[in-house]
C-alpha positions in Angstrom: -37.4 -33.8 -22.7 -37.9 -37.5 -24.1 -38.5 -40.2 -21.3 -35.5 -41.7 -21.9 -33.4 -39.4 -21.1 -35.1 -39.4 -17.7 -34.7 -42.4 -16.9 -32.5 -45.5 -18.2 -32.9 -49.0 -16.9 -29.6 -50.6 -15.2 -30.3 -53.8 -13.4 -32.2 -56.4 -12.4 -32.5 -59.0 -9.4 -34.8 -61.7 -8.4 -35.3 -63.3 -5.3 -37.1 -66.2 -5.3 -37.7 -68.1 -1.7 -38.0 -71.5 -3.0 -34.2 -70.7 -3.0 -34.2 -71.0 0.7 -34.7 -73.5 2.9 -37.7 -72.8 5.0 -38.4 -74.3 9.1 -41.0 -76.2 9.3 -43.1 -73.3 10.7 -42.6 -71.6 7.1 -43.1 -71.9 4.1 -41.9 -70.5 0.8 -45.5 -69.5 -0.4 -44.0 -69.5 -3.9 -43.2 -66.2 -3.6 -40.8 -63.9 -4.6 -39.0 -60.3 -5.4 -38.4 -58.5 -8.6 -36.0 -55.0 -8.3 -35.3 -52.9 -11.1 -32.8 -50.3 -10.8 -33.5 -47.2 -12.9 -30.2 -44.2 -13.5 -32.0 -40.6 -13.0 -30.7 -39.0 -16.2 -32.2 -35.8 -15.4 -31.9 -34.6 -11.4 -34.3 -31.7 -11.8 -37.1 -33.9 -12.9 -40.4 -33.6 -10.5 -41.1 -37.3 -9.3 -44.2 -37.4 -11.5 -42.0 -36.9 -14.4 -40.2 -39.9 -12.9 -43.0 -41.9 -12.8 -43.9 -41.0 -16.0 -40.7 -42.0 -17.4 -41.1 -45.5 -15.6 -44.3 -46.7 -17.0 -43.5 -45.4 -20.6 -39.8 -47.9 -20.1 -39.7 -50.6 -21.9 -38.5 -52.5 -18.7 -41.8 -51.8 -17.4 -43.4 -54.2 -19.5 -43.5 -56.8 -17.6 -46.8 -59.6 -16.6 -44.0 -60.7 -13.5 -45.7 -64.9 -14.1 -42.7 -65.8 -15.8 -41.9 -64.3 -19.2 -39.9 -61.6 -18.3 -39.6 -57.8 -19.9 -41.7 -57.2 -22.9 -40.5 -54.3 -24.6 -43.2 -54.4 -26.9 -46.1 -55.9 -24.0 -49.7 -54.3 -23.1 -49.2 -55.6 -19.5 -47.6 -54.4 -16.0 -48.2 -57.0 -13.6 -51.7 -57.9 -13.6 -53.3 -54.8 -15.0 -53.1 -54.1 -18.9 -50.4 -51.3 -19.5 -53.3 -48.5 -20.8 -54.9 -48.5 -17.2 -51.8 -47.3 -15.3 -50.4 -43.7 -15.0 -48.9 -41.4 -12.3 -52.2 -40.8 -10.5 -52.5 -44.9 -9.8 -50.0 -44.7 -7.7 -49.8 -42.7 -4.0 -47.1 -41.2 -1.8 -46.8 -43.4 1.3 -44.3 -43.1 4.2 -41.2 -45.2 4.6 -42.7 -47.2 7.8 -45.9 -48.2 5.9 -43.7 -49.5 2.9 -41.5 -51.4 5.6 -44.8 -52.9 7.5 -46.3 -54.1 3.7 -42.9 -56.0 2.5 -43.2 -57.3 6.2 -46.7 -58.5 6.8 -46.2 -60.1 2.8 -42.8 -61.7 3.8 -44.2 -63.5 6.6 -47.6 -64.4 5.4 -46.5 -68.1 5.2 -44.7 -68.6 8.9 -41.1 -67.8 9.7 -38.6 -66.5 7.4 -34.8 -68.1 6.8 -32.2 -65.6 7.8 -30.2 -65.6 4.7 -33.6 -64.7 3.0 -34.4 -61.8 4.9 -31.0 -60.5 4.7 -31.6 -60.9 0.5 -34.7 -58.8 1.6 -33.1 -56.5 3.7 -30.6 -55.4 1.3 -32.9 -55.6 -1.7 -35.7 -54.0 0.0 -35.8 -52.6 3.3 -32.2 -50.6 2.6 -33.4 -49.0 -0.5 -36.7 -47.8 1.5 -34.3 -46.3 3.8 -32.7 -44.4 1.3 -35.5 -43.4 -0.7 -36.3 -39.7 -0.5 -39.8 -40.8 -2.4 -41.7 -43.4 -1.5 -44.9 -44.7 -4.3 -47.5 -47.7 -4.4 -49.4 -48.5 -7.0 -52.9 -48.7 -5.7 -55.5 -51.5 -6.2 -56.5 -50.5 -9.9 -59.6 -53.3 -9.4 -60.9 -56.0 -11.7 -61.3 -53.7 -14.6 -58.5 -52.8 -15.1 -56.7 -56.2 -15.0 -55.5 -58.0 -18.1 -56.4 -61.5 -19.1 -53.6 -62.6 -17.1 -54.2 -60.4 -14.0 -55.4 -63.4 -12.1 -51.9 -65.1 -12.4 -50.5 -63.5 -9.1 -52.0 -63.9 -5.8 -50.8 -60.5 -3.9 -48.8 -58.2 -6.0 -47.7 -55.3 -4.2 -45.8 -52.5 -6.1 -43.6 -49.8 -4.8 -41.4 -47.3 -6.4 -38.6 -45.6 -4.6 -36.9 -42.6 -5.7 -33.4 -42.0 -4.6 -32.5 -38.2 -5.2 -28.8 -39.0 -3.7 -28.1 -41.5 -5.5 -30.1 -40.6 -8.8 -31.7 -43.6 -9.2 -35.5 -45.0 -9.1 -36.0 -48.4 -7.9 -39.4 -50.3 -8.8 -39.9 -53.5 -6.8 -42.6 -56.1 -7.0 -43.1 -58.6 -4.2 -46.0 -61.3 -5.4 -46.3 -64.7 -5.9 -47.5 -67.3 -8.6 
C-alpha cells in the first residue's frame, strides 16, 4: 500500500488574527492557524500508517513563515523534514489538546468573539470529533532547520477522524 492511497490532501484554511480587531486588553500577537484537511483513502489503516502517510505528503512540506506547501521542501515547520517520523509525535487526550490551543490563543490578552468562533470551528470542533488525538513533541535545537527560529511557539497537532475518514493536521504559531 503506497502512501497516497492512504491519504489525499483536500483543503486548506488559514486564520490569521491580524484579521480581527482586537480590545485594547488584546492583542493579535501576529499569530495565526493553519488546517489541512486530509481524505482517509484506506479506513483499516493503523494511525501510525496514518501518520506515516502525512509526513511523506507533499502538503506536509511546509516551513509555515510564509511560503507555503513545498512539494519538493526539506522542512516541516521549524525542524528539517529528515528529523520527523511517527515516534516524534505522542497520543494526548482531547482536554489537553483543547487547554494548549487555549493557553496559546490567549497568550496576548482577550480574544474577539468572531475569532474564537473561526477557532472553535476550525479547531476545537474537530478535537471533538477526533477519535485520535497527536502532537508533535519538542524535537530540540538539533533538529531544527536553518529557518527553525522563524516561529515563536509552534504547536502541532494531528487529529484523526475514523467517522468521517479524514486526518486533520493543524498548526497554531506565530511569526
Amino acid at each position: 500500500m503506497t502512501d497516497e492511497s492512504i491519504l489525499t490532501f483536500d483543503e486548506r484554511s488559514f486564520v490569521n488574527f491580524k484579521d480581527f480587531d482586537f480590545a485594547p486588553d488584546g492583542h493579535h500577537g501576529f499569530r495565526w492557524v493553519n488546517s489541512k484537511r486530509y481524505v482517509v483513502r484506506q479506513p483499516e489503516a493503523a494511525d501510525a500508517e496514518l501518520l506515516r502517510g502525512l509526513i511523506d505528503s507533499p502538503a506536509y512540506r511546509d516551513n509555515y513563515i510564509g511560503g507555503g506547501i513545498e512539494p519538493e521542501g526539506t522542512r516541516h515547520g521549524p525542524y528539517w523534514l529528515r528529523n520527523i517520523s511517527v515516534d516524534s509525535y505522542r497520543t494526548i487526550s482531547p482536554e489537553a489538546a483543547a487547554d494548549i490551543v487555549d493557553r496559546w490563543l490567549r497568550a496576548d490578552g482577550s480574544v474577539p468573539d468572531k475569532l474564537r468562533e473561526r477557532v472553535t470551528a476550525e479547531v476545537f470542533e474537530p478535537i471533538d470529533t477526533a477519535t485520535a488525538i497527536y502532537e508533535l513533541r519538542d524535537l530540540g535545537e538539533g533538529a531544527m532547520s536553518d529557518l527553525g527560529l522563524s516561529n515563536g511557539e509552534f504547536h502541532e497537532l494531528v487529529l484523526i477522524d475514523r467517522a468521517n475518514a479524514s486526518v486533520r493536521l493543524i498548526v497554531a504559531s506565530d511569526d
